[in-house]
C-alpha positions in Angstrom: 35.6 -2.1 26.8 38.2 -0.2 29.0 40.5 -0.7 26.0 38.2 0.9 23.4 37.4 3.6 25.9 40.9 4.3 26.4 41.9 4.6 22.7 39.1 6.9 21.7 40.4 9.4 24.7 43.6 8.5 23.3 42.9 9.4 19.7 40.5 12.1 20.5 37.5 11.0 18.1 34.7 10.2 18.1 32.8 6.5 17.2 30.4 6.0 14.5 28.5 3.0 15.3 27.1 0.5 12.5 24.2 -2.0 12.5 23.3 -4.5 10.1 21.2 -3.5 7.1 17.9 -3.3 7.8 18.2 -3.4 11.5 15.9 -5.0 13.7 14.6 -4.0 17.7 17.9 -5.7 19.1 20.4 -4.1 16.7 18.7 -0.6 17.1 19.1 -0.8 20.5 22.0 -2.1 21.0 23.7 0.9 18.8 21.6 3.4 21.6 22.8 1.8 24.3 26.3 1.5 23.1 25.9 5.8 22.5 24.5 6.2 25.8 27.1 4.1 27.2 29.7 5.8 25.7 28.4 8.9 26.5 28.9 8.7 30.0 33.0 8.7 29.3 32.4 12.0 27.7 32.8 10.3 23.6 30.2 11.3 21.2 29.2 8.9 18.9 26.4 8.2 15.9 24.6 5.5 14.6 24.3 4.8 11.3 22.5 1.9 8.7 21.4 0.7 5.4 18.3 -0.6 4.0 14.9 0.4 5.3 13.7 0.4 9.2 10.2 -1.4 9.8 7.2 0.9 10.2 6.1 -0.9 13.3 9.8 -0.2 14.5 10.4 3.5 13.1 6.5 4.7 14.3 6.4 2.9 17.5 9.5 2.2 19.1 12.0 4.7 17.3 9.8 7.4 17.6 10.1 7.0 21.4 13.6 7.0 21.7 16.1 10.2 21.6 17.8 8.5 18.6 18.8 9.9 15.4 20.1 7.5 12.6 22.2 8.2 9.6 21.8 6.0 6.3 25.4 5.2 5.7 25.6 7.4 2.6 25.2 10.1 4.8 28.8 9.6 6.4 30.9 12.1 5.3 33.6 11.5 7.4 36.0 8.6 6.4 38.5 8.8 9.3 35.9 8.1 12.0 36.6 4.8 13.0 33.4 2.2 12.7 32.4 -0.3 15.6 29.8 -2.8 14.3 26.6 -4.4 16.7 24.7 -7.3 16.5 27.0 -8.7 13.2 30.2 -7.9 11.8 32.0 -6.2 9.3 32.4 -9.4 7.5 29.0 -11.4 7.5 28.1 -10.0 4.4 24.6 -8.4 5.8 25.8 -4.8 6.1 26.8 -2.2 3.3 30.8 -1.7 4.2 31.9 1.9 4.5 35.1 3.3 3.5 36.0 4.0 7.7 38.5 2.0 9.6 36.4 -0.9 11.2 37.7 -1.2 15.2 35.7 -4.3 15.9 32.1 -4.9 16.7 30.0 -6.3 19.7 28.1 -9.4 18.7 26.0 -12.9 19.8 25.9 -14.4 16.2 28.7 -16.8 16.9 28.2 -18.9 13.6 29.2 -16.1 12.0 32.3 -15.5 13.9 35.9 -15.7 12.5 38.8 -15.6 15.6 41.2 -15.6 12.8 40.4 -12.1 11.6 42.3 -9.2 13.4 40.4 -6.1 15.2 40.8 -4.2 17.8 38.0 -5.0 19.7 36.0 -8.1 19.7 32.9 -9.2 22.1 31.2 -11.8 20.7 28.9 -14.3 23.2 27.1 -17.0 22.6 23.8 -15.5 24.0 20.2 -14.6 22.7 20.8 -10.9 22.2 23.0 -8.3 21.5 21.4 -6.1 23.7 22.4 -8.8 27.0 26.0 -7.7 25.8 25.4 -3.6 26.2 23.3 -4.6 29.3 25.8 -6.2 30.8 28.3 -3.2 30.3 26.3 -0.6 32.5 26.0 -3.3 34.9 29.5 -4.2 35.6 30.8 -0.3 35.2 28.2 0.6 37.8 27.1 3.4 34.9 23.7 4.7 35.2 20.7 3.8 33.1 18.2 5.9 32.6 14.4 4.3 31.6 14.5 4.8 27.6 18.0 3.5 27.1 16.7 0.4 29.6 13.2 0.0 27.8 14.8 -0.1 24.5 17.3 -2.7 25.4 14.7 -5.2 27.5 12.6 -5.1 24.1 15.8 -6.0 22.1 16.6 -8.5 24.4 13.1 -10.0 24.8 11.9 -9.6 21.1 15.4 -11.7 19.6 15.0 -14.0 22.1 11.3 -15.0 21.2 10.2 -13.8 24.5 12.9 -15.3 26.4 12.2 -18.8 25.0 14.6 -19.3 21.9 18.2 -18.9 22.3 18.4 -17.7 26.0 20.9 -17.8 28.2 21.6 -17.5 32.0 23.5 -14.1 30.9 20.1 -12.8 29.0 18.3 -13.7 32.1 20.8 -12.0 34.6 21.0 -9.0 32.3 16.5 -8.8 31.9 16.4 -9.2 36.0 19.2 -6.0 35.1 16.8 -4.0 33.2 13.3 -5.0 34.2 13.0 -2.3 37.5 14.6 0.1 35.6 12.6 0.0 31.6 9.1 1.7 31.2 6.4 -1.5 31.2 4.2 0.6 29.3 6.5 1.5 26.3 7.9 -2.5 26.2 4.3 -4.0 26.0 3.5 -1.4 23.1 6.8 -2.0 21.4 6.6 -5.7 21.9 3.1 -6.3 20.7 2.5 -3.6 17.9 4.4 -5.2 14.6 1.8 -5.7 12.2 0.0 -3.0 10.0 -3.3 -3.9 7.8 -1.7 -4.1 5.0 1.0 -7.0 5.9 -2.3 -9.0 6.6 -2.3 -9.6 2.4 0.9 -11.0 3.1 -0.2 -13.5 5.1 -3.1 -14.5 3.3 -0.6 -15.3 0.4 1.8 -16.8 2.9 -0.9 -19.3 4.2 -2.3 -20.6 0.9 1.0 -21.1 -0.6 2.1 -23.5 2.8 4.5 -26.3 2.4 5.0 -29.3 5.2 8.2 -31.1 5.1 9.2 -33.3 8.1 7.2 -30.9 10.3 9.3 -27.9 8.6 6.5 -25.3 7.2 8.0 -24.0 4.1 6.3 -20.9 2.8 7.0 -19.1 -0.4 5.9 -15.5 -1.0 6.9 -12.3 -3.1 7.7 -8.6 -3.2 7.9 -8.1 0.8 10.1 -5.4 1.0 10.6 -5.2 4.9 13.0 -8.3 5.4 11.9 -8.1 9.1 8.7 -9.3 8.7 9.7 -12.2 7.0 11.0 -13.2 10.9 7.8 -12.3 12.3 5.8 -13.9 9.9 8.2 -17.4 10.7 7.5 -16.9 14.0 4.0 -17.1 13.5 3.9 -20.5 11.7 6.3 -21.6 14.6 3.3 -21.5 16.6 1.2 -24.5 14.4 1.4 -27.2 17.1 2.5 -29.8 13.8 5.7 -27.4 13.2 8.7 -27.3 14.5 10.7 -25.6 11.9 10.1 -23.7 9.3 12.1 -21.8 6.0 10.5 -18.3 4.1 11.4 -17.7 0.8 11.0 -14.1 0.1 11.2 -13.6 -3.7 11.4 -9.8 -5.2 13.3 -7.8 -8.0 16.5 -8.0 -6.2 16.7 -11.4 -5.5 15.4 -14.0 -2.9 15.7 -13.3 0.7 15.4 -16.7 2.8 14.4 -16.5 6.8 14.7 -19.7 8.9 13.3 -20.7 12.7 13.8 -23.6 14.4 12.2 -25.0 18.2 14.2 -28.2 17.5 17.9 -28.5 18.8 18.6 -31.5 16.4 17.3 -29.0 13.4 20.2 -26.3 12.3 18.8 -22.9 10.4 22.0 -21.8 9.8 23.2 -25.0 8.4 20.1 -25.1 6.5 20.6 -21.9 5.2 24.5 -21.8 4.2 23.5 -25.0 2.7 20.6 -23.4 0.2 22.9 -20.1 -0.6 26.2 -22.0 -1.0 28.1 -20.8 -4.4 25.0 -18.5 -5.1 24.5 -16.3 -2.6 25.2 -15.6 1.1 23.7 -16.8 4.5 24.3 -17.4 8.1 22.7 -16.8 12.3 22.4 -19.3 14.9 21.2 -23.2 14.8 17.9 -21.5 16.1 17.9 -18.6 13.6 19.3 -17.4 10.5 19.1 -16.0 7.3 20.3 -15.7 3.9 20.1 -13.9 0.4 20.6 -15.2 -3.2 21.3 -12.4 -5.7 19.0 -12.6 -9.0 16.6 -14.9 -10.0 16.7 -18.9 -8.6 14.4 -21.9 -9.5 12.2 -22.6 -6.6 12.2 -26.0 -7.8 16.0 -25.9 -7.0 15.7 -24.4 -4.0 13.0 -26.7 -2.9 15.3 -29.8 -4.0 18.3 -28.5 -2.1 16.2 -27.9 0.5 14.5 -31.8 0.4 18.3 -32.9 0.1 19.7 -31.2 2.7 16.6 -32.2 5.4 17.4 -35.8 4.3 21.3 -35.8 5.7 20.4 -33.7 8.2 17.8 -36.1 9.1 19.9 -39.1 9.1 22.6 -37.4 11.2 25.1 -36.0 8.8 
């Protein structure tokens, strides 16, 4: 980090920072912690995105937060240079901007490439983003004030499934960080409040159209625009004592968005879901988690036989 700070002195600009479309709690605040961070060195930055924001997110969490975020056809300014959170440039789940990309700050390490060249790289294999900024006002010694600490411990706890699913001894050291510092009031609220009535339909639609597999729930449902709650609605049928994995397919005018979850270490999602987009579309996360998107219209029956195919070698060890 030194390094980066030390070139933006250097070069006298300013950063524009850059989450994946349709960014979730961790990469939200991740980008506000990175600013805040930042700030403290005396360099200005912005956060910008594509794709829509959750209204659980935007009303509730967002709303809290002294954050202002710029769709990215709202940058102007093509010399800034660009440093990417919680993905990067070249995972195929943001909409590139004409800006020199520096680097980017990550924990998706299945989507990492060592052979491509930036400036700055920090990529961990960790449960959240938001460990990584954590950890940066931790080992500077640079002060963090409640908001920037709230919004991080709900990053951090909501990627991590509550500190069950991907954790790590860093996420843990960097939550024992955070926790005396975050507002317990605004993390419950945050944390809990992600449904609205109307994603109940959902759900109903979600339920009936139910699929077991090997003790995978496959569930296939259309029109959700909010790819967000296509995680939190996995999550829920995570719960189902007979599952242990499961896959959403999320069909709409675009194309169909795919969301996997996994509680067993012998089951991969992101194998799983490279494996279902491959030649069609794109895909990739953790063995835990990950997600994908094919472009136009697909056969479910297709998908579904891929899908059978795949469980099978997976199944017998290949």
């Amino acid at each position: 980090m030194e390094s980066l700070i030390r070139k933006l002195k250097k070069e006298k600009t300013g950063l524009l920072i850059q989450t994946h479309d349709y960014p979730d709690y961790d990469a939200i605040a991740s980008a506000y912690g990175l600013k805040i961070f930042l700030s403290h060195y005396g360099l200005k930055s912005d956060v910008c995105y594509a794709g829509k924001i959750p209204l659980f997110v935007r009303d509730g969490f967002l709303k809290s937060l002294e954050l202002d975020l710029y769709p990215v056809n709202a940058v102007l300014d093509q010399t800034r240079p660009v440093l990417v959170v919680d993905t990067n440039p070249y995972a195929g789940n943001l909409t590139p901007l004409k800006n020199p990309y520096w680097g980017f700050i990550d924990h998706h390490i299945n989507n990492y490439d060592p052979a491509r060249d930036y400036f700055y790289r920090d990529v961990r294999k960790i449960g959240a983003t938001s460990s990584i900024i954590a950890s940066m006002f931790n080992e500077f010694g640079v002060p963090l004030a409640a908001l920037p600490a709230t919004a991080l411990a709900v990053g951090l706890f909501t990627d991590t499934f509550n500190l069950i699913r991907g954790v790590s001894e860093e996420d843990l050291q960097a939550y024992a960080f955070l926790f005396p510092r975050m507002d317990a009031e605004l993390m419950k609220l945050s944390v809990i409040n992600k449904l609205t009535i109307d994603d109940l339909e959902f759900y109903k639609r979600a339920i009936d159209s139910l699929v077991v597999l090997d003790n995978m729930a496959v569930v296939t449902v259309a029109g959700i625009s909010d790819r967000n709650l296509l995680g939190i609605m996995a999550d829920f049928f995570l719960s189902l004592m007979e599952i242990t994995a499961n896959l959403m397919i999320n069909i709409t005018e675009e194309g169909t968005h795919l969301s996997c979850r996994s509680l067993d270490s012998s089951f991969n999602a992101a194998r799983l879901v490279r494996s279902l987009t491959e030649g069609r579309g794109s895909g990739g996360g953790h063995s835990y988690m990950a997600g994908g998107f094919i472009p136009g219209q697909v056969d479910i029956k297709e998908i579904h036989a891929i899908l059978e195919s795949t469980l099978e070698t997976m199944k017998k060890g290949g």
